[in-house]
Every structure is written in C-alpha cells, then in structure tokens.
C-alpha positions in Angstrom: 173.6 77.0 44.9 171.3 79.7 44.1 170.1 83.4 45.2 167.5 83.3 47.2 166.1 86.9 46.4 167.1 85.9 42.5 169.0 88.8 40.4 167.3 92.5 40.7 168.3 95.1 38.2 170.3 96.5 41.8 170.8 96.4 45.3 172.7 99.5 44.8 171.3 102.8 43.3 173.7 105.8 42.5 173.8 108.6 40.0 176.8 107.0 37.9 176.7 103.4 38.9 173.3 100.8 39.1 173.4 97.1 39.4 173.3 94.2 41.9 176.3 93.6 43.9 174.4 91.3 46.7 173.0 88.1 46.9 171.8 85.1 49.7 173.1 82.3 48.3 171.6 79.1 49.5 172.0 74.9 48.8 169.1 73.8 46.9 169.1 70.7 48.1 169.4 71.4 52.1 167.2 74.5 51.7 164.1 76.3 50.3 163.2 79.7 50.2 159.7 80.5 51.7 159.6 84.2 51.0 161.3 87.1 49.8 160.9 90.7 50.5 160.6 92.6 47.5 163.2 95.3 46.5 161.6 98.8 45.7 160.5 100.1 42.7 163.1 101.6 40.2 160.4 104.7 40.3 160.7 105.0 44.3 164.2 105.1 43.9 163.9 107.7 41.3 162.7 109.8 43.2 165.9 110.4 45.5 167.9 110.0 42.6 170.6 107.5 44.8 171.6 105.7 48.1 171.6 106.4 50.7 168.6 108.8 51.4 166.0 109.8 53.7 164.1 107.1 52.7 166.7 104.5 52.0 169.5 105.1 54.8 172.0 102.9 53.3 174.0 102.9 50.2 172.9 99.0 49.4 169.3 98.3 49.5 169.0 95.0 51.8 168.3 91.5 50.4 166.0 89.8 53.0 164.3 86.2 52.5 163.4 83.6 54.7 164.5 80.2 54.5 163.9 76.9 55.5 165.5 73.4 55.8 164.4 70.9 53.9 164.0 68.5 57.4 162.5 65.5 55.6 165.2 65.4 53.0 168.0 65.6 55.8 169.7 62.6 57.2 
C-alpha cells in the first residue's frame, strides 16, 4: 500500500496545529496513480493564516488523484 498524493507538510492548516492527517491509500500492485492534484502553496495558505477560509472553505484541504487499474496485470 501506498499514498497516492504521497506525504504533504498538511492537509490541515491552523494557527496552533499543521500537519497531514489524510491520505488515499492504494495497492501497488492492482493500481497506479495517473495524476495527482497538487496541494497549495504553504504561501497561499499564509495568507488566510488557517482553514477554513474564503478561499479554502473547509478545515482539511482535499487530497484528489486519479487512479487506475493495472488491467493487464489482473487475472
């Protein structure tokens, strides 16, 4: 198994409290990732100084990838 977005610095951004709390976790060998969205910029979320925001409505910022199966591999 492994995260399909990997490990950001966060997926949740407060004034006390910053660190990554969500993952996709995926079966290597059934699946591949294809792409990942990437997570914002520590210096856009600076800027609002924590979740949620007017940019950012909720208090965990979203971990989106696609995936694929590995079709050839599966029988």
């Amino acid at each position: 198994m492994e995260s399909a977005c990997g490990t950001p610095k966060y997926t949740t951004y407060t004034v006390g409290f910053k660190d990554c709390l969500d993952y996709i976790y995926y079966q290597t060998d059934n699946i591949s990732v294809t792409s990942v969205v990437p997570f914002p910029l520590e210096e856009e979320m600076e800027k609002y100084q924590a979740l949620p925001n007017i940019v950012f409505p909720s208090d965990h910022i979203a971990c989106i990838a696609d995936l694929k199966w590995k079709l050839n591999e599966l029988k």
